[in-house]
mmCIF file of the N, C-alpha and C atoms, coordinates in Angstrom:
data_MODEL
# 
_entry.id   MODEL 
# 
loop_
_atom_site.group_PDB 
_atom_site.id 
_atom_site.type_symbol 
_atom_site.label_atom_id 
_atom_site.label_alt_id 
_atom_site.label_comp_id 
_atom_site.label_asym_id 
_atom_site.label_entity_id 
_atom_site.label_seq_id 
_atom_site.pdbx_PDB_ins_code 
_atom_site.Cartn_x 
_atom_site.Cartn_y 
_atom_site.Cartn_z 
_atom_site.occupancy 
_atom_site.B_iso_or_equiv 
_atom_site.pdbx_formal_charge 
_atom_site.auth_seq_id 
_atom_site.auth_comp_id 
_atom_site.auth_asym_id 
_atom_site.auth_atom_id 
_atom_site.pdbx_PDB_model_num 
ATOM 1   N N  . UNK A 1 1  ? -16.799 -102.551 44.652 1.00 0.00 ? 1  UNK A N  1 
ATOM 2   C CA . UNK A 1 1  ? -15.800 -101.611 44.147 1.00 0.00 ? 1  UNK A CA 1 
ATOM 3   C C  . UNK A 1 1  ? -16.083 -100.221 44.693 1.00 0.00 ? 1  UNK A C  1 
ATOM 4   N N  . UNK A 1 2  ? -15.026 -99.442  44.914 1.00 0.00 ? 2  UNK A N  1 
ATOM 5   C CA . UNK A 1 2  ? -14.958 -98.130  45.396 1.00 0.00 ? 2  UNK A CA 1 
ATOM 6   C C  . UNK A 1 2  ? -15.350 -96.834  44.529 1.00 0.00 ? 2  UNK A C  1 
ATOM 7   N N  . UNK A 1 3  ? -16.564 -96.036  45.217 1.00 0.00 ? 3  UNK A N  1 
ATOM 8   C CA . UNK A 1 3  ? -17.045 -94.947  44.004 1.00 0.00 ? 3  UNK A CA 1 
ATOM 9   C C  . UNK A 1 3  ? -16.028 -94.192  44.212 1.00 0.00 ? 3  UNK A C  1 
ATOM 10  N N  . UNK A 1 4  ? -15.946 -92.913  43.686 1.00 0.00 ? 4  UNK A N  1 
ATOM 11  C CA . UNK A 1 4  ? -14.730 -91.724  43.730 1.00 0.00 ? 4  UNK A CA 1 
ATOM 12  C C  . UNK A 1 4  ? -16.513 -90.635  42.974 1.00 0.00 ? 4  UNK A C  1 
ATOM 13  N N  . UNK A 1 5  ? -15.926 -89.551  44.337 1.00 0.00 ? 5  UNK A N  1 
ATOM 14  C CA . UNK A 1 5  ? -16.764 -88.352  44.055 1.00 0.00 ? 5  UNK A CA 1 
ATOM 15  C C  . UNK A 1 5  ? -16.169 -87.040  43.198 1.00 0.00 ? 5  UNK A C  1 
ATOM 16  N N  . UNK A 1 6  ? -16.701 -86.518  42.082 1.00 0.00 ? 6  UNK A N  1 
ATOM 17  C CA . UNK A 1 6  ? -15.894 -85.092  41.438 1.00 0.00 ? 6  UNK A CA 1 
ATOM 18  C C  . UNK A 1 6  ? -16.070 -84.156  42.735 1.00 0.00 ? 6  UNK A C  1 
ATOM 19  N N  . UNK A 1 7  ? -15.089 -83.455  43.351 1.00 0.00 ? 7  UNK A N  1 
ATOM 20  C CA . UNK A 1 7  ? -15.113 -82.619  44.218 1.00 0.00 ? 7  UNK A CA 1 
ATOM 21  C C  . UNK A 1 7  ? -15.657 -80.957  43.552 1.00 0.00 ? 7  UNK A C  1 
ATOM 22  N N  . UNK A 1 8  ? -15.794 -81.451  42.442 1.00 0.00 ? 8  UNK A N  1 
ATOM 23  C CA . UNK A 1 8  ? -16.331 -80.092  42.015 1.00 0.00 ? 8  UNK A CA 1 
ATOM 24  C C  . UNK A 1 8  ? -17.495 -80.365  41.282 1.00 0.00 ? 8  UNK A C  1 
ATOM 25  N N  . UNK A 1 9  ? -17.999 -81.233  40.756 1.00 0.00 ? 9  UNK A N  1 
ATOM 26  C CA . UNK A 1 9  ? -19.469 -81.236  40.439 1.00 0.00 ? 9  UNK A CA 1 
ATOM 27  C C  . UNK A 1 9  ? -20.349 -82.466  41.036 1.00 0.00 ? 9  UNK A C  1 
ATOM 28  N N  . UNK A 1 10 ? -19.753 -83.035  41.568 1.00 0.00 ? 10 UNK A N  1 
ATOM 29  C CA . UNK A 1 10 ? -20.398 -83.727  41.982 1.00 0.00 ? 10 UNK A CA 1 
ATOM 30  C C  . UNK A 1 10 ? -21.059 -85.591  41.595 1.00 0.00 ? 10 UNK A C  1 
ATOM 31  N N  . UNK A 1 11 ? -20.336 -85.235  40.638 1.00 0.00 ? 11 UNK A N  1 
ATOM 32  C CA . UNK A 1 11 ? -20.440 -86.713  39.422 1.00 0.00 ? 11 UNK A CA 1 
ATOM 33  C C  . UNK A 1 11 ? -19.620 -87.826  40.128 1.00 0.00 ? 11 UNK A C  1 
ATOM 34  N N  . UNK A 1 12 ? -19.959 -88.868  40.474 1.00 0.00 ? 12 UNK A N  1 
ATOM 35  C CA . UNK A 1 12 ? -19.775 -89.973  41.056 1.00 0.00 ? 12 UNK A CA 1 
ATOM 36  C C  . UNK A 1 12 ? -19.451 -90.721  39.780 1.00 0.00 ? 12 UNK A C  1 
ATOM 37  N N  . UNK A 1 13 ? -18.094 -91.455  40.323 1.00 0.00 ? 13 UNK A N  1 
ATOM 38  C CA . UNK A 1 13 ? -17.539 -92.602  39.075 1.00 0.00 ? 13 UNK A CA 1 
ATOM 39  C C  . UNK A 1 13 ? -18.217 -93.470  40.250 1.00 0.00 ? 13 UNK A C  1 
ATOM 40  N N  . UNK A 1 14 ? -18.538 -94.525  39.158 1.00 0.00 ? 14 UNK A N  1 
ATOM 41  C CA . UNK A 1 14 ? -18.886 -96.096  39.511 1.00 0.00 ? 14 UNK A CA 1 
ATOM 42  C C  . UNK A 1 14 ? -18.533 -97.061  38.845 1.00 0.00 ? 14 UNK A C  1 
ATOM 43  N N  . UNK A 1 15 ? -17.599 -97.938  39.248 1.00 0.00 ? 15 UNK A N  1 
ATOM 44  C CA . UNK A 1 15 ? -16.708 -98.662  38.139 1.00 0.00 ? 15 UNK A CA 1 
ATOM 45  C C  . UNK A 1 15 ? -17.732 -99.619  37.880 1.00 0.00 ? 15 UNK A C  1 
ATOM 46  N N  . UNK A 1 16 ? -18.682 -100.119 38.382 1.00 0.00 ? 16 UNK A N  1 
ATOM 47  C CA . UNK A 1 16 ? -19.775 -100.777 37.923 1.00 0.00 ? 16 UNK A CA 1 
ATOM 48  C C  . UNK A 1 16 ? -20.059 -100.872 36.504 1.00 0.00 ? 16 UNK A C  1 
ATOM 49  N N  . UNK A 1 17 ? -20.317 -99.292  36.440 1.00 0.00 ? 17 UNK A N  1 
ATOM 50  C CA . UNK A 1 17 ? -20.577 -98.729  35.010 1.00 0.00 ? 17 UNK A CA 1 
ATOM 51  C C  . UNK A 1 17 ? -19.508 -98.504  34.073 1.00 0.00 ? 17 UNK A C  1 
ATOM 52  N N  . UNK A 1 18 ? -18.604 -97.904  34.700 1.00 0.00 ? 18 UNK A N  1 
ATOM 53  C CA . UNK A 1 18 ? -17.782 -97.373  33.638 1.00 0.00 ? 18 UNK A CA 1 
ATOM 54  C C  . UNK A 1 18 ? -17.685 -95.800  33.349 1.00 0.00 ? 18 UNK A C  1 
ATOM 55  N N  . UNK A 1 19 ? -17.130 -95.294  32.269 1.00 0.00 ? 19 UNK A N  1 
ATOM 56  C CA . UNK A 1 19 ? -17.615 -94.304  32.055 1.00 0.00 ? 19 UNK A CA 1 
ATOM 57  C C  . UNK A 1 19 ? -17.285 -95.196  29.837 1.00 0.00 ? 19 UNK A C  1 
ATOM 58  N N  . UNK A 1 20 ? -18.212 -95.353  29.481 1.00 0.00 ? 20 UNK A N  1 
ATOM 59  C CA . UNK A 1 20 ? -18.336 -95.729  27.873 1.00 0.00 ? 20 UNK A CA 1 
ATOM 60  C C  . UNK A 1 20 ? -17.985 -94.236  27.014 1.00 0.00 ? 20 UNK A C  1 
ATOM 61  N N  . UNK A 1 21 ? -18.664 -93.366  27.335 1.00 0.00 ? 21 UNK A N  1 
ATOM 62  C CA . UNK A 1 21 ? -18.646 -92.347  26.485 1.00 0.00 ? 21 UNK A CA 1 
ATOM 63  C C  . UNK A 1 21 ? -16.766 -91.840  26.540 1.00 0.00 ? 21 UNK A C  1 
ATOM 64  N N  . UNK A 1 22 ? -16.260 -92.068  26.870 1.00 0.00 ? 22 UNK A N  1 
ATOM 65  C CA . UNK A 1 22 ? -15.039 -91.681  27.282 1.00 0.00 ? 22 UNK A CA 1 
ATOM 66  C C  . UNK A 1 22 ? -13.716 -93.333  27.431 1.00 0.00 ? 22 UNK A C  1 
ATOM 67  N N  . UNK A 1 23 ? -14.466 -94.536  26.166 1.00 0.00 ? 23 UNK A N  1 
ATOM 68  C CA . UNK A 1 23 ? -14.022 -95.351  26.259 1.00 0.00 ? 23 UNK A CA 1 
ATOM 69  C C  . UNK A 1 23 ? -13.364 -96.649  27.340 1.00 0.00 ? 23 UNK A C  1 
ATOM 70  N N  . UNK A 1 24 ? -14.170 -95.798  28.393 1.00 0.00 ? 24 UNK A N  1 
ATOM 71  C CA . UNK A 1 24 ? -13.864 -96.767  29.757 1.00 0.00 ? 24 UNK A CA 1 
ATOM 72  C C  . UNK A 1 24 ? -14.878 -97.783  30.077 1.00 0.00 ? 24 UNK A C  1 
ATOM 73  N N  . UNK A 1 25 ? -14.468 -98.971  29.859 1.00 0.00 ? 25 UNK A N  1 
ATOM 74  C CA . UNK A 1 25 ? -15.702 -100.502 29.948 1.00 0.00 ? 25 UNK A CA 1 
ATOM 75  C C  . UNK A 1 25 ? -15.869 -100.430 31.464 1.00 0.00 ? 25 UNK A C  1 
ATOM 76  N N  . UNK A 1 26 ? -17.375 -100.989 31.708 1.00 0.00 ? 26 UNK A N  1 
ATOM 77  C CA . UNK A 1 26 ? -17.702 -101.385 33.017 1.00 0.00 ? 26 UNK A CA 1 
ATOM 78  C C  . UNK A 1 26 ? -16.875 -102.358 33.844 1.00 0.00 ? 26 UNK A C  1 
ATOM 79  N N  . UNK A 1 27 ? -16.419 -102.209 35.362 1.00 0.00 ? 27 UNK A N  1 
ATOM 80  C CA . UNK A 1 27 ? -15.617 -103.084 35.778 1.00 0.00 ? 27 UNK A CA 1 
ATOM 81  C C  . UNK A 1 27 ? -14.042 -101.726 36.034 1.00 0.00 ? 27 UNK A C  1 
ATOM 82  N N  . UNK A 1 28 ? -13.625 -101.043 35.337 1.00 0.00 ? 28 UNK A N  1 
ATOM 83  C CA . UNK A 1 28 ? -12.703 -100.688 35.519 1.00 0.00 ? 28 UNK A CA 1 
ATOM 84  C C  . UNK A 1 28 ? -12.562 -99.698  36.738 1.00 0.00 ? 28 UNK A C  1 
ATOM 85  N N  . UNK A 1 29 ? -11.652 -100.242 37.494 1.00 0.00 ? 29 UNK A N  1 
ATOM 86  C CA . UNK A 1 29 ? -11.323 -99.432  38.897 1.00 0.00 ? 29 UNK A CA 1 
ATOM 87  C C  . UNK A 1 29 ? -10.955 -98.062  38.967 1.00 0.00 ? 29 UNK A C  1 
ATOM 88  N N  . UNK A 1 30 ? -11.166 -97.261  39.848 1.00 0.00 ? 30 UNK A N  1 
ATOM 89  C CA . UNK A 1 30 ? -10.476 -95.780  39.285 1.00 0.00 ? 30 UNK A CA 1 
ATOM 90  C C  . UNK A 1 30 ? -9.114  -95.281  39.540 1.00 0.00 ? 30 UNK A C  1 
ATOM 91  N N  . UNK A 1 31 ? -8.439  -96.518  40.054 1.00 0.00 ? 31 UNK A N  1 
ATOM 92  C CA . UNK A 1 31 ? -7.372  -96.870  40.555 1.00 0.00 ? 31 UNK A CA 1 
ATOM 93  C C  . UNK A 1 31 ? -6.658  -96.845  39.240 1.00 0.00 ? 31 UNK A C  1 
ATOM 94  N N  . UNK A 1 32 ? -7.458  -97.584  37.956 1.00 0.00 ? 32 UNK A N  1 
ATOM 95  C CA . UNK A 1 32 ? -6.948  -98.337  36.547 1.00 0.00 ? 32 UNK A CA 1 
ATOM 96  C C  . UNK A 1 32 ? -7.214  -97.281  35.669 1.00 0.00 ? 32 UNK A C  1 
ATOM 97  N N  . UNK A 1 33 ? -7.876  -95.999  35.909 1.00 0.00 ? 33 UNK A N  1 
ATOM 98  C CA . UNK A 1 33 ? -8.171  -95.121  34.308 1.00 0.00 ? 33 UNK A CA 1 
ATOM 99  C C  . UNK A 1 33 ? -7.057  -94.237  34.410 1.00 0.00 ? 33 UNK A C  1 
ATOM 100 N N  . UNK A 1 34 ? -6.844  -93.901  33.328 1.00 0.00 ? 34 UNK A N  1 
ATOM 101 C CA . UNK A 1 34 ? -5.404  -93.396  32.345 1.00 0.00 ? 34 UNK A CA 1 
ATOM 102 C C  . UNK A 1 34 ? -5.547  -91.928  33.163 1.00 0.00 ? 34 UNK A C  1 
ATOM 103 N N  . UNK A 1 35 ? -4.100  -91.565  33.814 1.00 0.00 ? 35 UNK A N  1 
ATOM 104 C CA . UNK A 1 35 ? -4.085  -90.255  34.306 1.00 0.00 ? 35 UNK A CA 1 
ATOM 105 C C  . UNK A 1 35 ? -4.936  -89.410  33.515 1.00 0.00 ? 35 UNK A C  1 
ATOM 106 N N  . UNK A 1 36 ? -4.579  -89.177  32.549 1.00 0.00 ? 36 UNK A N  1 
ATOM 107 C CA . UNK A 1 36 ? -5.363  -88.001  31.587 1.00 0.00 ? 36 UNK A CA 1 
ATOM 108 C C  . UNK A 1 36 ? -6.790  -88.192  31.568 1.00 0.00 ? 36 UNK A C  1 
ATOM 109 N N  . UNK A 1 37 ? -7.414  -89.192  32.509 1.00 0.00 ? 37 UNK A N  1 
ATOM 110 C CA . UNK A 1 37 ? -8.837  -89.591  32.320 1.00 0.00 ? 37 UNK A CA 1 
ATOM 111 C C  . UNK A 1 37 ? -9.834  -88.053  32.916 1.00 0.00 ? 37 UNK A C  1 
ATOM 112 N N  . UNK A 1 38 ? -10.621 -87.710  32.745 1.00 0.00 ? 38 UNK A N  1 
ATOM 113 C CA . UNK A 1 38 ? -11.022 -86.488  33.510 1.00 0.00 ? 38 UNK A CA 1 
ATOM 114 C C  . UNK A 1 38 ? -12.498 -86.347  33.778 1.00 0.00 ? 38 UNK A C  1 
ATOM 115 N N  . UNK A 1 39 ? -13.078 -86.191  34.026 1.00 0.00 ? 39 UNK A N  1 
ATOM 116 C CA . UNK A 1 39 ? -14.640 -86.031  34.960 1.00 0.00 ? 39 UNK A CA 1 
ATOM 117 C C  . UNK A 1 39 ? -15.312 -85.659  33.445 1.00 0.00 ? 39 UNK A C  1 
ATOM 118 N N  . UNK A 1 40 ? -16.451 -86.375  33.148 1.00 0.00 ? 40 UNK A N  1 
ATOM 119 C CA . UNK A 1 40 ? -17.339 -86.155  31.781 1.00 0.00 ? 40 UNK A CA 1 
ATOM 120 C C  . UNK A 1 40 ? -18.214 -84.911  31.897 1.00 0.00 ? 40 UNK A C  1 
ATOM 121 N N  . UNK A 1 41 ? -18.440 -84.942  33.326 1.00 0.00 ? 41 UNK A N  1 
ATOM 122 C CA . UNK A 1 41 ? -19.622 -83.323  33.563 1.00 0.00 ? 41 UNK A CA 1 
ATOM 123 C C  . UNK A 1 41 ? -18.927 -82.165  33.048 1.00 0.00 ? 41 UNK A C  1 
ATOM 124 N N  . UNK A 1 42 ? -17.855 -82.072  34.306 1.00 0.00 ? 42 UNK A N  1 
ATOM 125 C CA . UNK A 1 42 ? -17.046 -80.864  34.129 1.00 0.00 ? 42 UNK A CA 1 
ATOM 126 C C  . UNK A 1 42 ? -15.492 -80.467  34.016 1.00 0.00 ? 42 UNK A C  1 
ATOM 127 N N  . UNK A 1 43 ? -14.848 -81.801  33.540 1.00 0.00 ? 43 UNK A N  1 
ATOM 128 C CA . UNK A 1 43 ? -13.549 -82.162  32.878 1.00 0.00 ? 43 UNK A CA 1 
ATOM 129 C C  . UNK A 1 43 ? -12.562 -82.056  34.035 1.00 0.00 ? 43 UNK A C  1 
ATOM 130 N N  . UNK A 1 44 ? -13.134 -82.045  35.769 1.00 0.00 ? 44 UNK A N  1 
ATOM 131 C CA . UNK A 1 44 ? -12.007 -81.951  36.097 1.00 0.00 ? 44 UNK A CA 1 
ATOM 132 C C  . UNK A 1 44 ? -11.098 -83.239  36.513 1.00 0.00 ? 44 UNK A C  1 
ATOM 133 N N  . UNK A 1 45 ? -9.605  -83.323  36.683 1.00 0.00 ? 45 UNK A N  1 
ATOM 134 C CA . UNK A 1 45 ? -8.625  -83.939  36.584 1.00 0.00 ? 45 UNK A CA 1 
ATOM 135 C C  . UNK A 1 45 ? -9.496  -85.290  37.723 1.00 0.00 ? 45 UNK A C  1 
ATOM 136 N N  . UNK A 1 46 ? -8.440  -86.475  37.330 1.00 0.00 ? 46 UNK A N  1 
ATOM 137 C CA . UNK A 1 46 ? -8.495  -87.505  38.823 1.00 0.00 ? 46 UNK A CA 1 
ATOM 138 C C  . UNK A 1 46 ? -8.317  -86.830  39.927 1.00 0.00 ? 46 UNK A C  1 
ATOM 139 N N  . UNK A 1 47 ? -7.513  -85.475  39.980 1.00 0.00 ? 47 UNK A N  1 
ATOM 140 C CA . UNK A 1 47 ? -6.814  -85.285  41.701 1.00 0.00 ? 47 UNK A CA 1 
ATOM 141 C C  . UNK A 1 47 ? -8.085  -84.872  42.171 1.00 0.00 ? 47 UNK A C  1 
ATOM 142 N N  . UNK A 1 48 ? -9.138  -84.017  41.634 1.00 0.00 ? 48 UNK A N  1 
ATOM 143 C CA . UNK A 1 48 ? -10.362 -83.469  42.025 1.00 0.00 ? 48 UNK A CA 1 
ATOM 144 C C  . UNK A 1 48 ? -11.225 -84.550  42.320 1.00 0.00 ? 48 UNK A C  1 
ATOM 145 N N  . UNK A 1 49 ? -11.610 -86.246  42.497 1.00 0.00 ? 49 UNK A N  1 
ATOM 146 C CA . UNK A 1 49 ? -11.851 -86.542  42.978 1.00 0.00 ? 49 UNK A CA 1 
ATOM 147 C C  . UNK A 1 49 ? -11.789 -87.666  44.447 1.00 0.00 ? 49 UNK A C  1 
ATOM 148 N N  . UNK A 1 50 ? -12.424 -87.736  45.251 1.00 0.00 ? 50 UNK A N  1 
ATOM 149 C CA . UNK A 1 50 ? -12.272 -87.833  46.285 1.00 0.00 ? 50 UNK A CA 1 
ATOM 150 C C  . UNK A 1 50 ? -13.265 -89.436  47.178 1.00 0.00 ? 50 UNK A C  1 
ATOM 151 N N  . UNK A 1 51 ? -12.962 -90.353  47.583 1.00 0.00 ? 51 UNK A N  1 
ATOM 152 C CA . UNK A 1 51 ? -13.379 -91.643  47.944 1.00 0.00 ? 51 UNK A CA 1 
ATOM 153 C C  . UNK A 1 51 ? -14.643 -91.159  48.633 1.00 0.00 ? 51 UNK A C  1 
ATOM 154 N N  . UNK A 1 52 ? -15.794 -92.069  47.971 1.00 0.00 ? 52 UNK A N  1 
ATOM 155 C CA . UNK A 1 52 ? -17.048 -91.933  48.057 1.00 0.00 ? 52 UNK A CA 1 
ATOM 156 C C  . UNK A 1 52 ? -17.223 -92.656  49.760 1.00 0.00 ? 52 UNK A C  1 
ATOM 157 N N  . UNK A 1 53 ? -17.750 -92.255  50.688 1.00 0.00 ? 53 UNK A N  1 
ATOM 158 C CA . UNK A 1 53 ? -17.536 -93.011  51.984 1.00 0.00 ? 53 UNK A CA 1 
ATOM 159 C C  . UNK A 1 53 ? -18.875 -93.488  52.134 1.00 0.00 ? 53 UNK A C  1 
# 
């Protein structure tokens, strides 16, 4: 599965994991989290991040 980087802090989603604290189960793509989903470090939006290469 594909990471996605926060372009502003730096926090790597890994659908591996998930993000739990923010009700998202391991496995979920970042393709699949709810627009309003937003970066746990530093709250910014999906558009702020960017495909982990």
């Amino acid at each position: 599965m594909k990471k996605y980087v926060c372009d502003v802090c730096g926090y790597i989603y890994d659908p591996a994991e998930g993000d739990p604290d923010s009700g998202i189960a391991p496995g979920a793509a970042f393709e699949d989290l709810p627009d309003d989903w937003v970066c746990p470090v530093c709250g910014a939006p999906k558009e702020d991040f960017t495909l982990e290469e």
